[in-house]
C-alpha positions in Angstrom: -28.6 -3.5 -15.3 -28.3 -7.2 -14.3 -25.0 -9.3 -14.3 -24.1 -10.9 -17.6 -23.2 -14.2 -15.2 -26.1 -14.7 -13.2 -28.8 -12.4 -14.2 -29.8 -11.1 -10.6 -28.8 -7.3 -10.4 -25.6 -5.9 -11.2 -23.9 -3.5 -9.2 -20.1 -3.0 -10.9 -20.3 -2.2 -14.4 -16.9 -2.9 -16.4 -16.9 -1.6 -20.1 -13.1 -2.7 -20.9 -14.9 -6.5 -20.3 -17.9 -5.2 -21.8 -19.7 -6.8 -18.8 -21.5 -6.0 -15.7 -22.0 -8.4 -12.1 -23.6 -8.9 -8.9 -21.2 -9.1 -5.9 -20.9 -12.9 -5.9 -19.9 -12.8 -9.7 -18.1 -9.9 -8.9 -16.2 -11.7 -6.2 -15.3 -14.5 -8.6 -14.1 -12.2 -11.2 -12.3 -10.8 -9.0 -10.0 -13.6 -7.8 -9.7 -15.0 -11.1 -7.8 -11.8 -12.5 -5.7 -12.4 -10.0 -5.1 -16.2 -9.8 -4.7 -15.7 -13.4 -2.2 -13.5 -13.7 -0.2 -15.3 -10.7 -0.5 -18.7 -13.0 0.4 -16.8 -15.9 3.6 -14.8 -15.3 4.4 -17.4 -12.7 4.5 -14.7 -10.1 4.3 -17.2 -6.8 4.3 -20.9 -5.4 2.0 -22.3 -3.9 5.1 -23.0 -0.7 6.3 -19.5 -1.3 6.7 -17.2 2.2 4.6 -14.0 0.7 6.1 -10.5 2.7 3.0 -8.0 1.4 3.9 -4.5 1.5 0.7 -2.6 3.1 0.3 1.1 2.6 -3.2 1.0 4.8 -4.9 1.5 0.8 -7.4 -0.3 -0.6 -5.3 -2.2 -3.3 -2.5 -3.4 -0.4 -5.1 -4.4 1.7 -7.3 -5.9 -1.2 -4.1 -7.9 -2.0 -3.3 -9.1 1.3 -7.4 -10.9 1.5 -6.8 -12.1 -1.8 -3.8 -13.8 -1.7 -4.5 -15.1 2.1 -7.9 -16.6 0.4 -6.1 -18.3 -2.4 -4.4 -20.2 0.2 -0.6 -17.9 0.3 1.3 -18.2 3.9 1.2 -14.3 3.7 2.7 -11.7 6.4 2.3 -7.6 6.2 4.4 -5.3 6.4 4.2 -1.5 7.1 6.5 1.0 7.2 5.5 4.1 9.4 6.2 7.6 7.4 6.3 8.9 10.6 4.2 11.7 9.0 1.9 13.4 11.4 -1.5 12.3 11.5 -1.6 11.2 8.0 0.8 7.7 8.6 -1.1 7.6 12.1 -4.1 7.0 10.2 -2.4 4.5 7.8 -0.8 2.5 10.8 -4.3 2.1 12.2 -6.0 1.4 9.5 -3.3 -1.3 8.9 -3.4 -3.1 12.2 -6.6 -3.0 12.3 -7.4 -5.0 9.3 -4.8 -7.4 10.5 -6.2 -7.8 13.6 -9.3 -8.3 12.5 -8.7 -10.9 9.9 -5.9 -12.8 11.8 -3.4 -12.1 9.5 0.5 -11.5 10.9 2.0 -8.1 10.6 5.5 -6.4 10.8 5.7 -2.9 11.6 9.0 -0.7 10.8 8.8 2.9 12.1 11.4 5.2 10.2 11.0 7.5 13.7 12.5 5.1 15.5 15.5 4.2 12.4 15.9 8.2 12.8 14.8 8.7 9.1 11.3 10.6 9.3 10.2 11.7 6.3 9.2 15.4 7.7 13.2 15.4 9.0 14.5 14.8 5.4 11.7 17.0 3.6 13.0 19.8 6.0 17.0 19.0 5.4 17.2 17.0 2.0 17.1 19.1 -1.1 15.8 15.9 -2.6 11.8 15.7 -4.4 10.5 13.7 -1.6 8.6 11.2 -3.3 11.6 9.7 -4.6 13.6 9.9 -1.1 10.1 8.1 0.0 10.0 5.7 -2.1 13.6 4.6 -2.0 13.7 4.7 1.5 10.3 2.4 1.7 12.1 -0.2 -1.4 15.3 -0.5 1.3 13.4 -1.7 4.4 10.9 -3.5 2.1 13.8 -5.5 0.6 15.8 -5.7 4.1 12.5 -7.2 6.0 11.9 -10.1 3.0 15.9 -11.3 3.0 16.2 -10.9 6.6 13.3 -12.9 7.9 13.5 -15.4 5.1 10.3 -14.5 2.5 10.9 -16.2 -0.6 8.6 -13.2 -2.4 7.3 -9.8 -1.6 4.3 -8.5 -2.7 3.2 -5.4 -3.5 -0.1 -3.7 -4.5 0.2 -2.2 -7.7 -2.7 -2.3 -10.4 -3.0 -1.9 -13.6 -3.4 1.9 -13.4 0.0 2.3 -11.4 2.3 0.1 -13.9 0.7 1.8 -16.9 1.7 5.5 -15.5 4.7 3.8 -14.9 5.1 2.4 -18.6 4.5 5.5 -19.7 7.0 7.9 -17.7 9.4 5.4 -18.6 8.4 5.7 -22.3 8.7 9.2 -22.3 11.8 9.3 -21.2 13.6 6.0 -23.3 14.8 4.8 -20.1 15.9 1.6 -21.4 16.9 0.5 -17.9 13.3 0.9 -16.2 11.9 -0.6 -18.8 13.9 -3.5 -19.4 12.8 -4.2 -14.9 9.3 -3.7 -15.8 6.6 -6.1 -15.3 5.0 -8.0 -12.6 7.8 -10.1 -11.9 11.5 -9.3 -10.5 13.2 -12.7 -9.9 15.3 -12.4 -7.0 19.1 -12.0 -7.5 22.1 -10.3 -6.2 20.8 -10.2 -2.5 17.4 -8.7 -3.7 14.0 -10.9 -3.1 11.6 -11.6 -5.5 9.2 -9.1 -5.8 5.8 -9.5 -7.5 2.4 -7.7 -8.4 -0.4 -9.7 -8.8 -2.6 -6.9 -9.5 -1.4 -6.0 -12.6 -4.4 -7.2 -14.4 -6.5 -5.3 -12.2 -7.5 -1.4 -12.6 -7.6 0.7 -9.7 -11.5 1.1 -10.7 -12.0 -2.9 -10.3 -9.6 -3.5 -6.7 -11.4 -0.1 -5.0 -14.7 -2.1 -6.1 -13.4 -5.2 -4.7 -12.1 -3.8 -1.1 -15.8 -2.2 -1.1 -18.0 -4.8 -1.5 -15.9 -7.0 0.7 -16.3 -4.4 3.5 -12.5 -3.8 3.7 -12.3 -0.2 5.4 -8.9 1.6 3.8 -6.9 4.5 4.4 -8.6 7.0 1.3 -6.7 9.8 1.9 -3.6 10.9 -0.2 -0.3 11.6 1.5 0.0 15.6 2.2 3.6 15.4 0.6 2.3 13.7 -3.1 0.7 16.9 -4.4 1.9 18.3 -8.2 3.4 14.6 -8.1 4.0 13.9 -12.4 2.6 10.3 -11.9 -0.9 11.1 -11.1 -0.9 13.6 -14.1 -0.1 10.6 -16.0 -2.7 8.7 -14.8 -5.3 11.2 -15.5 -4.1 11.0 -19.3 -4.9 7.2 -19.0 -8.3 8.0 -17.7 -9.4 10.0 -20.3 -8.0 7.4 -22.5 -9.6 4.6 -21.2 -12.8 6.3 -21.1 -12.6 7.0 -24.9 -11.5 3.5 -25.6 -12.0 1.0 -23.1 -9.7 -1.4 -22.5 -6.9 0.4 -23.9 -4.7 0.2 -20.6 -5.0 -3.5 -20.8 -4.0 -3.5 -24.5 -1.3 -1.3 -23.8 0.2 -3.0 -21.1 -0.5 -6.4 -22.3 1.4 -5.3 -25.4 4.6 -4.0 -23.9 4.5 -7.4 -21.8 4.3 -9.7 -24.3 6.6 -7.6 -27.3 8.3 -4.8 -26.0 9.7 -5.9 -22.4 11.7 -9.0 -23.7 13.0 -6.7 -26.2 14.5 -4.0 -23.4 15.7 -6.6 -21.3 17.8 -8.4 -24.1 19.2 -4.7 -24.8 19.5 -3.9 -21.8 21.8 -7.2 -20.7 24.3 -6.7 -23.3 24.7 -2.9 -22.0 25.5 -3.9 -18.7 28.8 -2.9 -17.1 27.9 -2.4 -13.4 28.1 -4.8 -10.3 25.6 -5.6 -7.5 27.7 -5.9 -4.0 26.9 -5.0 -0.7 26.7 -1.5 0.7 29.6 -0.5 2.5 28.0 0.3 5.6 24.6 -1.4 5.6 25.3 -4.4 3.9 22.6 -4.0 1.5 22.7 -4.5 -2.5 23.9 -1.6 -4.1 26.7 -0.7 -7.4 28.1 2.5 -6.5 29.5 1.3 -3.0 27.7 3.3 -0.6 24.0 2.6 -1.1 21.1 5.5 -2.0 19.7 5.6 1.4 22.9 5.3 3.6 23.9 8.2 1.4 20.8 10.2 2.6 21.5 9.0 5.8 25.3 11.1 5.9 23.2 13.9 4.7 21.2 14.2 7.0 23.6 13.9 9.6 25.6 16.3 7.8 22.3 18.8 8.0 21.2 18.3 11.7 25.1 19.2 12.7 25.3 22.4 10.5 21.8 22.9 12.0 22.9 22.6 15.5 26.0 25.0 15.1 
């Protein structure tokens, strides 16, 4: 198989491009998707102060090189689970890289905030991906406004927002799908928050972290099991590997057509507003906000605990 570019021989095939490439084409390739899709949905400036949310995986870290070659002023941030071994390994993994590449890094350890993930999976009657999640969107958010990042950047590929795309499809859930997309313009004491891998499948950025010798945390977290989204993106495997380039095509086409539509809907619906949590001081519209709500519940747990 040689590269379609260069001729020399190819070692990433890519049928939704109906090409193949060498790991200096591949490279290029590479960086193009994404300096393409940043030019393209006007995702960043070229003076903007990047936060990039790093897990320890490959697409984070793949991200962080990425933008930090196209010349972004880019810092990372982890959170620590706090989860045994498993966000032991992340952490390292994380400060590693940085280390290594000389890139700056912020670390914020829900141990020491006195929200560890095993504490609420143990007290919380809560699915705990969602608490997770929420919980990692709040200190995400807090981090960007506080320090001053005009954007925050997060991994997700093409893969992740069409699983996304269609959970939210299932369901109707005008809402999510009027926010979806690789942009979030920042408003109501919430930074912007962008994706600039949306254009690349998690086949193309593992590629790309391994042929740029990026060592990544592989293994999943032991809390994710029976979770609904990978399930979902197993359908859009099989899918893809039917039709290839059908994720692209789908996404593309809810991009393009069917976002503007939801968010147009969506705006005239709208009868909430965005202040600042009660106690934390963070966005919310119901008063107290998700994860200060947790928080009372938690407290609530360890005293009946206790008793």
């Amino acid at each position: 198989m040689k590269c379609k570019v260069c001729k020399a021989e190819a070692v990433v095939a890519l049928p939704s491009h109906n090409t193949a490439f060498c790991p200096v084409c591949y490279d290029r390739f590479f960086m193009k998707q994404v300096s393409e899709g940043i030019r393209k949905r006007k995702l960043l400036e070229k003076d903007d102060k990047v936060l990039v949310a790093l897990s320890g995986g490959k697409d984070s870290l793949g991200l962080m090189y990425a933008l930090a070659e196209l010349g972004y002023n880019v810092t990372g941030l982890h959170i620590d689970l706090g989860i045994f071994d498993s966000s032991k390994k992340a952490r390292s993994v994380v400060e590693d890289f940085c280390a290594d590449k000389g890139y700056a890094l912020k670390v914020v350890e829900l141990e020491k905030e006195g929200v560890p993930m095993p504490l609420i999976k143990k007290h919380i009657r809560r699915p705990i991906c969602s608490v997770c999640g929420k919980f990692k969107r709040h200190y995400f958010n807090k981090v960007a406004i506080e320090d001053g990042y005009t954007a925050l950047a997060t991994g997700h590929n093409l893969d992740d927002e069409v699983a996304r795309l269609f959970a939210n499809t299932l369901r109707w859930d005008q809402a999510y799908l009027a926010d979806q997309g690789p942009l979030l313009p920042a408003e109501d004491g919430f930074a912007k928050k962008v994706k600039p891998l949306y254009r690349v499948t998690e086949f193309e950025s593992a590629n790309f972290s391994f042929l740029k010798g990026i060592p990544y945390h592989h293994l999943p977290c032991p809390y994710s099991s029976g979770a609904s989204f990978t399930g979902h993106k197993m359908i859009w495997r099989n899918q893809e590997l039917r039709s290839p380039g059908s994720k692209r095509a789908f996404y593309g086409g809810f991009l393009d057509r069917g976002q503007p539509a939801f968010a147009a809907i969506h705006e005239k619906k709208k009868d909430y507003e965005v202040e600042p949590c009660s106690k934390c001081g963070c966005p919310t519209s119901v008063g107290l906000c998700g994860v200060c709500r947790i928080r009372e519940q938690l407290d609530e747990a360890l005293v009946a605990a206790a008793k």
